[in-house]
C-alpha positions as protocol buffer text, in pm:
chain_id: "A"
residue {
  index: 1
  type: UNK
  ca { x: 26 y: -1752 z: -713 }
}
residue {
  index: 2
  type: UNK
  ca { x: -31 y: -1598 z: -342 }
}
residue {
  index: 3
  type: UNK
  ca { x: -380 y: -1486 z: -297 }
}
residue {
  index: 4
  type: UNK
  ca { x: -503 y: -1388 z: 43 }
}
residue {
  index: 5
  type: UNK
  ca { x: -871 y: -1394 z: 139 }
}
residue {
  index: 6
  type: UNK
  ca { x: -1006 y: -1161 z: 421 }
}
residue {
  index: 7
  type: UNK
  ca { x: -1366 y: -1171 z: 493 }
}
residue {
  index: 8
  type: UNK
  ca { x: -1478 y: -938 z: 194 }
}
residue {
  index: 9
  type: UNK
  ca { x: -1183 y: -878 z: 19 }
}
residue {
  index: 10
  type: UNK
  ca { x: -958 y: -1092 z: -247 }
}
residue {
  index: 11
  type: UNK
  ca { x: -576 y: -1006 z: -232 }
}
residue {
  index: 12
  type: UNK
  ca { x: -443 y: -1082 z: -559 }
}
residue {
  index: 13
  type: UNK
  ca { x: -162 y: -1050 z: -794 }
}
residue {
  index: 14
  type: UNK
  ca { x: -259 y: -808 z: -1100 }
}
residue {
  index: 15
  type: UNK
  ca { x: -432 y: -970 z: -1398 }
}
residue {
  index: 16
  type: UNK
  ca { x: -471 y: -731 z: -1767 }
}
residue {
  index: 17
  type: UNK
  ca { x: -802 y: -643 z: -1670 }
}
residue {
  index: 18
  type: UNK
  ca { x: -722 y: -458 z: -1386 }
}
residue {
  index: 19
  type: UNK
  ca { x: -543 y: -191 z: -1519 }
}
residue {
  index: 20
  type: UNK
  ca { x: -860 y: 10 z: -1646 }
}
residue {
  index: 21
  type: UNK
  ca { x: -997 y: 42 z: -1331 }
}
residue {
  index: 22
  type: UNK
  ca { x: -664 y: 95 z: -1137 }
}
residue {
  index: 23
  type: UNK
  ca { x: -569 y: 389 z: -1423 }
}
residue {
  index: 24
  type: UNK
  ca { x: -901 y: 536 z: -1329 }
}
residue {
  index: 25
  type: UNK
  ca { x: -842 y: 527 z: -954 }
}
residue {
  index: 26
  type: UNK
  ca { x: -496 y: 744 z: -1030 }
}
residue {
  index: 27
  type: UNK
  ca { x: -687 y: 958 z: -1278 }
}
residue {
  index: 28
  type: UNK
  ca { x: -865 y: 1091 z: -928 }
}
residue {
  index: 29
  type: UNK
  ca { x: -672 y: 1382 z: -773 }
}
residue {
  index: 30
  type: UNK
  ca { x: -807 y: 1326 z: -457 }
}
residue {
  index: 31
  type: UNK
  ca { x: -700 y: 969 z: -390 }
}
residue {
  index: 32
  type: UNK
  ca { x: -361 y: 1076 z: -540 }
}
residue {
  index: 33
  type: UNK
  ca { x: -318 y: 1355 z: -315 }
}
residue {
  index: 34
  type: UNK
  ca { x: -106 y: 1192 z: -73 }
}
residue {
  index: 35
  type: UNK
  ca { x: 77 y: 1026 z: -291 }
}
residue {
  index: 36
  type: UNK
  ca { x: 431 y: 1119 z: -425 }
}
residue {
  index: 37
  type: UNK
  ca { x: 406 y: 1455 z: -548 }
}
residue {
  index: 38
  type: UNK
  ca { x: 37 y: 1453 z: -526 }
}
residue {
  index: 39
  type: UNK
  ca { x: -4 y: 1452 z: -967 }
}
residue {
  index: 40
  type: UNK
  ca { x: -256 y: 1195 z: -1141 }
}
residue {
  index: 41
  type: UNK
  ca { x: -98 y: 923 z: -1355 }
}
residue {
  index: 42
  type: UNK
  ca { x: -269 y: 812 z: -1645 }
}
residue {
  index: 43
  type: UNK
  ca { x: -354 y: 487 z: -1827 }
}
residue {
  index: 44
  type: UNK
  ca { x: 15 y: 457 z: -1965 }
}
residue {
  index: 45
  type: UNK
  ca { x: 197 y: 564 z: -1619 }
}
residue {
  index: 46
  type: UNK
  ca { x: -30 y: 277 z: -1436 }
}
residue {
  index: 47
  type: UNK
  ca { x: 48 y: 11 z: -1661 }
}
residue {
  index: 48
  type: UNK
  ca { x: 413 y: 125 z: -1575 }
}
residue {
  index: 49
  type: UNK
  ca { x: 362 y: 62 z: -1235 }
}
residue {
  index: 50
  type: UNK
  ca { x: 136 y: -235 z: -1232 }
}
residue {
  index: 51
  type: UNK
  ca { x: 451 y: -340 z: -1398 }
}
residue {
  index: 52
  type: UNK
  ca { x: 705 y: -263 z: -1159 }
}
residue {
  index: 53
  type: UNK
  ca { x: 489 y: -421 z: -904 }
}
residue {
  index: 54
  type: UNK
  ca { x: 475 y: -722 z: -1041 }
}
residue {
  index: 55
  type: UNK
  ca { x: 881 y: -746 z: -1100 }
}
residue {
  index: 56
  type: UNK
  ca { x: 901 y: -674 z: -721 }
}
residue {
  index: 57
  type: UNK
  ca { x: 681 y: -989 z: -669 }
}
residue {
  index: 58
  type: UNK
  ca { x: 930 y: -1202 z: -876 }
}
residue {
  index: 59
  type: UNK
  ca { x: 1252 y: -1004 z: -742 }
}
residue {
  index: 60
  type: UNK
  ca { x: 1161 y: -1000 z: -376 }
}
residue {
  index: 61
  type: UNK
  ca { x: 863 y: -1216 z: -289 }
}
residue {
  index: 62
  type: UNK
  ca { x: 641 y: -960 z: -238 }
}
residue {
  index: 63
  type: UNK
  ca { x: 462 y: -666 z: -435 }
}
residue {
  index: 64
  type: UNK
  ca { x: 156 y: -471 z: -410 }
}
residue {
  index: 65
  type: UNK
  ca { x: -152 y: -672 z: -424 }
}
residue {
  index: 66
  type: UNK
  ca { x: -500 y: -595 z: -624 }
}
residue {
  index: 67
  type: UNK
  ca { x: -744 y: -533 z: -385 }
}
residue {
  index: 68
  type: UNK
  ca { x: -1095 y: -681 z: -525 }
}
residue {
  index: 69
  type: UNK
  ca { x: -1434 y: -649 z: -336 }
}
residue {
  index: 70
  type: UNK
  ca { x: -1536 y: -1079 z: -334 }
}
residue {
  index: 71
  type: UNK
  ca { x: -1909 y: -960 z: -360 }
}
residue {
  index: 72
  type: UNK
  ca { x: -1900 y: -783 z: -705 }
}
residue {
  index: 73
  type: UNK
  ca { x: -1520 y: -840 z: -835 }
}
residue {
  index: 74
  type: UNK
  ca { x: -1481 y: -453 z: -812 }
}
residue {
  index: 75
  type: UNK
  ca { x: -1089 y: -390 z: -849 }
}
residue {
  index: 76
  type: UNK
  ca { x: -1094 y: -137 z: -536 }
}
residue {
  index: 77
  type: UNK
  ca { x: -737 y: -33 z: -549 }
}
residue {
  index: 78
  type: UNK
  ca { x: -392 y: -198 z: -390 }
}
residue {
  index: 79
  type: UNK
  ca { x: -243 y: -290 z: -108 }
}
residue {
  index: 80
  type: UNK
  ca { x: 126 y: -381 z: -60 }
}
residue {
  index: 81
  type: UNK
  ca { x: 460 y: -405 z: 50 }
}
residue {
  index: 82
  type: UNK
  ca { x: 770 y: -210 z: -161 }
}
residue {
  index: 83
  type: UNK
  ca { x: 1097 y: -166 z: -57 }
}
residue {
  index: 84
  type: UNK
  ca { x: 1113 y: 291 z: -37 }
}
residue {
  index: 85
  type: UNK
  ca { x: 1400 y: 286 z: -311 }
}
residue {
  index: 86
  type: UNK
  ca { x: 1313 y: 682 z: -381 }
}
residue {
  index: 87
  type: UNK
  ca { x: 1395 y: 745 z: -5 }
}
residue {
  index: 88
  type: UNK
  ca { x: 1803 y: 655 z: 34 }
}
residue {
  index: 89
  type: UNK
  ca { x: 1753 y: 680 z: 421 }
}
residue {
  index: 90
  type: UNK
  ca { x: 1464 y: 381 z: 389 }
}
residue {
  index: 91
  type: UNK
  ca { x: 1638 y: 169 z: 130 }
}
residue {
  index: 92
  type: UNK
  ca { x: 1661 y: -128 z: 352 }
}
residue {
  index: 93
  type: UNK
  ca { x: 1312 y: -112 z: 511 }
}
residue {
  index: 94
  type: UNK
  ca { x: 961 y: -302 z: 359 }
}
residue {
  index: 95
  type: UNK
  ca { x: 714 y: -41 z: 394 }
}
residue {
  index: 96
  type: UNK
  ca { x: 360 y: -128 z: 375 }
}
residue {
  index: 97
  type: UNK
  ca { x: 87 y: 102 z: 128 }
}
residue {
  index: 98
  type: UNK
  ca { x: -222 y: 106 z: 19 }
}
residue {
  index: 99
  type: UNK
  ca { x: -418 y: 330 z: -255 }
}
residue {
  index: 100
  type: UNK
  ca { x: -822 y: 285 z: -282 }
}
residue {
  index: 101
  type: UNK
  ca { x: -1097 y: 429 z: -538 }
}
residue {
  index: 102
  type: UNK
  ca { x: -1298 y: 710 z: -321 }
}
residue {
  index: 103
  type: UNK
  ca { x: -1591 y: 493 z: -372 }
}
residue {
  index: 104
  type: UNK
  ca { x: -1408 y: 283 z: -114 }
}
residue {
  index: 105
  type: UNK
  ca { x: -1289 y: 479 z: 156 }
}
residue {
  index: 106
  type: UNK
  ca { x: -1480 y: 503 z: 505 }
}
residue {
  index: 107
  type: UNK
  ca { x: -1569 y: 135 z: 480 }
}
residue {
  index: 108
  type: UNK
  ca { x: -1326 y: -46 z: 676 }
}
residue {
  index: 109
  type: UNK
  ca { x: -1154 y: -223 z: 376 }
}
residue {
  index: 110
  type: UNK
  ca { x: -795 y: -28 z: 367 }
}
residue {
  index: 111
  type: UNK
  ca { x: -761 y: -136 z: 719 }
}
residue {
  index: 112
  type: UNK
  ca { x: -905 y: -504 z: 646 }
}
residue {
  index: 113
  type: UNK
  ca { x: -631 y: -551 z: 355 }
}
residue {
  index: 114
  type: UNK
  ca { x: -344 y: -418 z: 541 }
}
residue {
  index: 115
  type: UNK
  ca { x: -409 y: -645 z: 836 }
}
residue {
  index: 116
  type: UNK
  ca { x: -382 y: -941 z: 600 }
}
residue {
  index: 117
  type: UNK
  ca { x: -94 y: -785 z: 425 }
}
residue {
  index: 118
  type: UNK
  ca { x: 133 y: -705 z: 785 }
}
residue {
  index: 119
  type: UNK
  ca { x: 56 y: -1051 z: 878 }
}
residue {
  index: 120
  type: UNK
  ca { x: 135 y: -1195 z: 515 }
}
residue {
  index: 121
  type: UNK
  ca { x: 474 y: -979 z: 611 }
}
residue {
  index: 122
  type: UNK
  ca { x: 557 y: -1070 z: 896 }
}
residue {
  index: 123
  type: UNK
  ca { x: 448 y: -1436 z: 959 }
}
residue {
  index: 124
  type: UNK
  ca { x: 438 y: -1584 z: 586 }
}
residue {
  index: 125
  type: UNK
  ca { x: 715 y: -1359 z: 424 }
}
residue {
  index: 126
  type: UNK
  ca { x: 989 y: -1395 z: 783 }
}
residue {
  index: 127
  type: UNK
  ca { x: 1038 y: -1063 z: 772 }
}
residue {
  index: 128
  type: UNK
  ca { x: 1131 y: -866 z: 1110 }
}
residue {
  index: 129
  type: UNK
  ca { x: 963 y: -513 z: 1039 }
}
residue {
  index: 130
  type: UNK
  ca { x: 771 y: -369 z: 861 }
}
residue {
  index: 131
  type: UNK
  ca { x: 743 y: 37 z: 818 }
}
residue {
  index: 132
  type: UNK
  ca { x: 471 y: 283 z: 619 }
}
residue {
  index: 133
  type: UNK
  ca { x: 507 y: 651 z: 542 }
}
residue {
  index: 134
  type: UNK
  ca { x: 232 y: 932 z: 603 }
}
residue {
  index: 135
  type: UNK
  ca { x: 253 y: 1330 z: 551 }
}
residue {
  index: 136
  type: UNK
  ca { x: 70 y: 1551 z: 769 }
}
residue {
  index: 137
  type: UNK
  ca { x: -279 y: 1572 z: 744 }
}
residue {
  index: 138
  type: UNK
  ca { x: -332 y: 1269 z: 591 }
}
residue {
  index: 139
  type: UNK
  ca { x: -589 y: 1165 z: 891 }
}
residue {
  index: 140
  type: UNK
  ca { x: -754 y: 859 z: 703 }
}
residue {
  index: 141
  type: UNK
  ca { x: -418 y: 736 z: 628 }
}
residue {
  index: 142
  type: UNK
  ca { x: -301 y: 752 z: 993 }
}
residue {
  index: 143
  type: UNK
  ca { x: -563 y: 578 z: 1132 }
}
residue {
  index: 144
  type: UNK
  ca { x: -533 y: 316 z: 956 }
}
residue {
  index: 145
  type: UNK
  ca { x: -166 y: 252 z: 1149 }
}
residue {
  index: 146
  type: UNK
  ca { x: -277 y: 330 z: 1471 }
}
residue {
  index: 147
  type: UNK
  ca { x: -558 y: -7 z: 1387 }
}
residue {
  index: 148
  type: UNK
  ca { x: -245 y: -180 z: 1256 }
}
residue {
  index: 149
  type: UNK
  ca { x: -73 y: -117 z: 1573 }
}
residue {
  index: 150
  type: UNK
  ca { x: 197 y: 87 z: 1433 }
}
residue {
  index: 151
  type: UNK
  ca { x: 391 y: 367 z: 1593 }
}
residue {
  index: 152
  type: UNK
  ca { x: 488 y: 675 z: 1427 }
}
residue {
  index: 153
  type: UNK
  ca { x: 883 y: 697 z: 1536 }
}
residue {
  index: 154
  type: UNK
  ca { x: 1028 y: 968 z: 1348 }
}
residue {
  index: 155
  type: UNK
  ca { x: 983 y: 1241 z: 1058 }
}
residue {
  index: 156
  type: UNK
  ca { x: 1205 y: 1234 z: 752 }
}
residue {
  index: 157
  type: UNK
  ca { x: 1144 y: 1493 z: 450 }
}
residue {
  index: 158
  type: UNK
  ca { x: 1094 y: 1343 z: 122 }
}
residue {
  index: 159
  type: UNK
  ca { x: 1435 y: 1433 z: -91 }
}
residue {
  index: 160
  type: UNK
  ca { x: 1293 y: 1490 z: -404 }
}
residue {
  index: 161
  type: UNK
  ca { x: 958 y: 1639 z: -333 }
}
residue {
  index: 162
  type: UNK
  ca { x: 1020 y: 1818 z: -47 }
}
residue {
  index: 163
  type: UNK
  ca { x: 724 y: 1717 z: 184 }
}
residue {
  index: 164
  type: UNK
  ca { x: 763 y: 1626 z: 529 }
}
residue {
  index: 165
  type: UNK
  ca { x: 652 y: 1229 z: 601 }
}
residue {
  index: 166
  type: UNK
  ca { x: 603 y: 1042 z: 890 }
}
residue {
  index: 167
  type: UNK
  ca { x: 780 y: 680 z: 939 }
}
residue {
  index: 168
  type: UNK
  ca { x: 563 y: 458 z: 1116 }
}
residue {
  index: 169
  type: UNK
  ca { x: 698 y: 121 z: 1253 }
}
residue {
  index: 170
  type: UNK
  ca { x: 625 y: -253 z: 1417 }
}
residue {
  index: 171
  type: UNK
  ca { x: 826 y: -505 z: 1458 }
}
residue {
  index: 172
  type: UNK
  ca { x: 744 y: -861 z: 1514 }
}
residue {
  index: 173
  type: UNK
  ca { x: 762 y: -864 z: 1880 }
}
residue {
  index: 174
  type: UNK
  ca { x: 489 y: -545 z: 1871 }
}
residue {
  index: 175
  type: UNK
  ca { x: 253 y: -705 z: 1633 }
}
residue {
  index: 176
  type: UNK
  ca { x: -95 y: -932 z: 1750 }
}
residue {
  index: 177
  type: UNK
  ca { x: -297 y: -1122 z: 1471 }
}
């Protein structure tokens, strides 16, 4: 089972219990408003995904991780790599994601977990490069990649939603533990 500890956070692979609190975090329209078309998903949709994760961790090696807070065993959100199969131009790129509970944001731990999840990437899982997507506006998002060291390298618009996004990029060469 790959687990990753950071200094306050557990990086883990999804357990039953997790999808109440995840289902609540995409029952918030603001932390969903970057995300896909922007719309809330509901208990049902989020054990779809949790789901769909998990097959990517038995498929590829990797997945999206629960994040939980190793202080209070809070489920805080996810963290991850996926390949972008909804994005035909980015089908053969591992992008990198994450999606925390507002309760979380502005506290350094989206930027903690995706550290340990870029080097889990690129050092533990071999792989070359790693990308992430952002849409304009999405400030919080973005700085997040400029502490990951990643460099925004070209806009793409989003085929079946129709929203501009940003591809952001680093390749092995770029990155520093």
């Amino acid at each position: 089972m790959t687990e990753i500890r950071t200094p306050r956070l557990m990086l883990r692979r999804w357990r039953e219990d997790d999808l109440g609190p995840m289902a609540d975090i995409n029952a918030d329209p603001e932390v969903m408003r970057w995300v896909g078309d922007g719309s809330v998903r509901d208990l049902e949709e989020t054990a779809e995904d949790i789901e769909r994760w998990e097959e990517e961790w038995d498929d590829e090696g990797f997945g999206l991780f629960a994040v939980e807070l190793l202080a209070s065993g809070e489920l805080a959100g996810c963290v991850g790599l996926s390949v972008p199969l909804s994005l035909p131009e980015l089908e053969h790129e591992v992008q990198i994601s994450w999606r925390l509970g507002r309760q979380f944001w502005g506290q350094g731990y989206a930027s903690e977990a995706a550290q340990a999840t870029l080097e889990f990437a690129l050092q533990e899982r071999g792989l070359d490069r790693v990308i992430s997507l952002s849409r304009p506006g999405d400030d919080a998002s973005r700085n997040v990649l400029r502490k990951l060291g990643m460099a925004q390298e070209r806009e793409i618009t989003h085929p079946e939603y129709d929203v501009p996004l940003f591809v952001h990029s680093i390749d092995l060469t770029e990155f520093t533990a």
